[in-house]
C-alpha angles and dihedrals in degrees: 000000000000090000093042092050089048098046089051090055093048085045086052094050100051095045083055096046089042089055095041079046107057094054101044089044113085101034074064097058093043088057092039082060101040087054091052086054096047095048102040106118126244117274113268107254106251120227104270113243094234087052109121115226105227097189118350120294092019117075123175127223130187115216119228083257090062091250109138118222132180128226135205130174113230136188083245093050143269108341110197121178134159120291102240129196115282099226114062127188094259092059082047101065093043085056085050093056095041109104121199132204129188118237104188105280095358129055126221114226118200129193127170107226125188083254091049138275116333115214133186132153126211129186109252081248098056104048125127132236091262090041094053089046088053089049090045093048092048092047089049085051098051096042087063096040091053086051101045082054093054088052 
């Protein structure tokens, strides 16, 4: 008697919740879509087809405004951020404690480093642009110290 009387209460409650349920239902599933819509996120921007690839995998585009911007395809998608200067602060201050010295048709360039001095040495027709700012910039500093000591 115990088990009929059980079995015919759990019968009851889920008759009530199955009619409070069909007409709530589907106003639930209207907001559950219109949420999905709200929070999808924006579609991720596509490599424009006049964007220049710069080394593979990385290509460079310029807005109509001039503003240079870099692009990378990524297992997650297109990844697009600002293009920035090449040279930061930090490179030039180690260009500022790099010394050079000519050796005949080469130059020897010299930088500490927390692990030690680093020394390398380029012909004068082989540098770089950061090496032949370095060896424009020695030869600027030793013009004017050769003419502060005639003074």
């Amino acid at each position: 008697m115990r088990i009929l009387t059980c079995m015919l209460m759990v019968a009851a409650s889920l008759a009530a919740q199955d009619t409070a349920k069909t007409p709530a239902q589907p106003a639930a599933k209207e907001t559950a879509k219109d949420t999905k819509k709200a929070t999808k996120a924006p579609a991720m921007a596509a490599i424009p087809k006049d964007a220049v690839e710069t080394e593979p995998g990385f290509y460079k585009w310029t807005d109509k405004d001039g503003k240079v911007w870099m692009y990378r395809r990524t297992p997650f998608g297109v990844s697009r951020w600002p293009a920035e200067p090449m040279y930061t602060k930090q490179q030039d201050t180690a260009d500022q404690q790099t010394t050079a010295v000519e050796q005949g048709d080469s130059i020897r360039f010299e930088r500490s480093t927390p692990f030690g001095k680093r020394t390398w040495v380029r012909k004068k027709t082989e540098l770089n642009e950061t090496e032949q700012a370095i060896w424009a910039s020695q030869q600027k500093n030793n013009a004017a110290s050769r003419t502060a000591e005639k003074e």
